[in-house]
N, C-alpha and C positions, 0 to 999 in steps of 0.2 A: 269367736274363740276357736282354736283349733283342737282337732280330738285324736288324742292318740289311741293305736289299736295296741294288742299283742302281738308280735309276730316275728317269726325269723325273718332277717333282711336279707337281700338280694348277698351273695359273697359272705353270708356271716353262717353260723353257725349255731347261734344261742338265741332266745325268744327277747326281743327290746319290745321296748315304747316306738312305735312309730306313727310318726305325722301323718293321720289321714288324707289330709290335701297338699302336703308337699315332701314326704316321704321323708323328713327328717328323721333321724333315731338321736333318741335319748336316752343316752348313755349312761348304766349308773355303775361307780367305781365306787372301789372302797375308800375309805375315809382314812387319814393320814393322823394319829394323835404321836404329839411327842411327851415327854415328863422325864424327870431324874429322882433317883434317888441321892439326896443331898446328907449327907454325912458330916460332922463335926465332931474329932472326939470320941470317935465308934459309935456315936448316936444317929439315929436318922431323922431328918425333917418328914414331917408328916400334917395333914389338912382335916380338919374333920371337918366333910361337907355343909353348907349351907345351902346347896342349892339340891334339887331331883335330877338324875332317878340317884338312891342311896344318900340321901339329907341326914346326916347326923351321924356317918357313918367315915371313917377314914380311910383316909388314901395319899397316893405321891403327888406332889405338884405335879399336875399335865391336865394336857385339855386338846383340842384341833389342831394341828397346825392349819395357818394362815396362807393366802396367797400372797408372796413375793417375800417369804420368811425362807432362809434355810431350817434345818430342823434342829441345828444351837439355835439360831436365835429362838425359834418357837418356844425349846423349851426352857432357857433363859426367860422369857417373857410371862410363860405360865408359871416359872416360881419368882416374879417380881408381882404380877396379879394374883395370885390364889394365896403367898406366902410374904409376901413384900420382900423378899430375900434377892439379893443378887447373887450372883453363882458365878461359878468357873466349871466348864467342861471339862472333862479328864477322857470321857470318850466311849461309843455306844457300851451298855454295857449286855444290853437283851434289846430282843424284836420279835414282839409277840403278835402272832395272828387270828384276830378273834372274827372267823368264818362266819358264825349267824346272825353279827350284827356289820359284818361288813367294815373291819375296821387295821390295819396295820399299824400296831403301837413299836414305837422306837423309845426306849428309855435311857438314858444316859445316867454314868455315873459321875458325880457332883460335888463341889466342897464351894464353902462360902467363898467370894468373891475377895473381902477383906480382910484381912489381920485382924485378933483381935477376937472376941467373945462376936457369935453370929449373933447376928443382927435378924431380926424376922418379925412379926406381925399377919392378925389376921386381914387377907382381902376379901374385896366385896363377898366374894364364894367361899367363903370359908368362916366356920362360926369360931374354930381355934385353931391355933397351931403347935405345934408344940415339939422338941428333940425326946426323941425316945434311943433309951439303950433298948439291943436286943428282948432282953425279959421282957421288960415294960411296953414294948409293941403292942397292942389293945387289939390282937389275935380275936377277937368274937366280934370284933365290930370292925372289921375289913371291909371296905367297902366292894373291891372286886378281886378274882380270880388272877386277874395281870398284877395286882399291886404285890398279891402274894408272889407270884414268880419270880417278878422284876426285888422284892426282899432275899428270896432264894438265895439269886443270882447274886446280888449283891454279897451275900453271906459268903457265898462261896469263892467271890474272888476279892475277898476284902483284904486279905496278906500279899497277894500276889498281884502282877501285870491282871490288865483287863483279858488280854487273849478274845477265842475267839466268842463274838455275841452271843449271852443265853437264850434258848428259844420255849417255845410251847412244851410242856413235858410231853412225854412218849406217850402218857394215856388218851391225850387231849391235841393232836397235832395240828388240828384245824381249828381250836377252841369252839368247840359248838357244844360243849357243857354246862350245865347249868351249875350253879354252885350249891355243894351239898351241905349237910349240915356240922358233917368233920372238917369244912375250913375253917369253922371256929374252934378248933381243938387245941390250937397252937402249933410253932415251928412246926411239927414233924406231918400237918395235916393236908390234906390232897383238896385244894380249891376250885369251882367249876362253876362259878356264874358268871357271866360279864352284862353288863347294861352298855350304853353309850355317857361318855365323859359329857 
């Protein structure tokens, strides 16, 4: 088996993995998650985890994107899996970057797929689902930092055009925050933990 060292490679400039006996570098990239916030009604679709890390806790449909997925279909697929909901893209709505876990989130903004009263159920990862109005959001029990932004964002262009993508707030540009105890405050609270989806 082969053993990788630390070390900058020959033309690079950063410390990789490289192949002791054939000088391969292994490359690690951030990680690609898509999700939506799904709206019906002024209500938002939301999940409350079944699965780790934050089990029991809520959030947007999203999760990895896939290889040979655009990032609708991805996250089309993650509110058919996490929420059994088919959806319609309306278009990115934020792109958050959470630096210390290596992750580039793309969230779109969302409405149900069909005419008619949404249709939705829990998937395997997900213990419930549920349409929440603004108020009734369950604000203490967020599951991450992104979910709260990508709600922000939403809030904030929910009368108007998408315009341009919301991003990382100004305190947090890199997202390398842990989340405090004022994002369970409600709406107007500053959020700073991220896990991996």
């Amino acid at each position: 088996m082969a053993s990788f060292t630390r070390r900058i490679p020959e033309g690079d400039n950063r410390e990789r993995s490289v192949c002791a006996e054939c000088g391969y570098v292994a490359y690690e990239n951030p990680k690609v998650v898509v999700g939506s916030v799904v709206a019906a009604d002024g209500r938002i679709l939301m999940c409350r985890r079944a699965i780790e890390p934050r089990k029991g806790f809520w959030t947007l449909p999203a999760g990895y994107l896939e290889l040979g997925e655009t990032l609708e279909e991805g996250a089309a697929r993650e509110a058919m899996e996490e929420a059994e909901a088919a959806i319609a893209i309306d278009g990115i709505l934020g792109v958050f970057s959470i630096a210390r876990i290596g992750q580039v989130q793309v969230i779109f903004r969302a409405r149900f797929a069909a005419a008619g009263p949404p249709s939705f159920a829990p998937g395997p990862e997900s213990e419930d689902v549920q349409l929440f109005a603004w108020d009734e959001i369950p604000w203490r029990d967020i599951a991450f930092p992104s979910v709260r932004w990508a709600l922000d964002a939403w809030r904030s262009a929910e009368t108007g055009g998408l315009g341009r993508p919301a991003g990382n707030p100004a305190d947090d540009p890199r997202g390398v925050h842990r989340m405090s105890p004022s994002m369970a405050d409600g709406p107007m609270a500053d959020g700073k933990e991220e896990t991996a989806l």
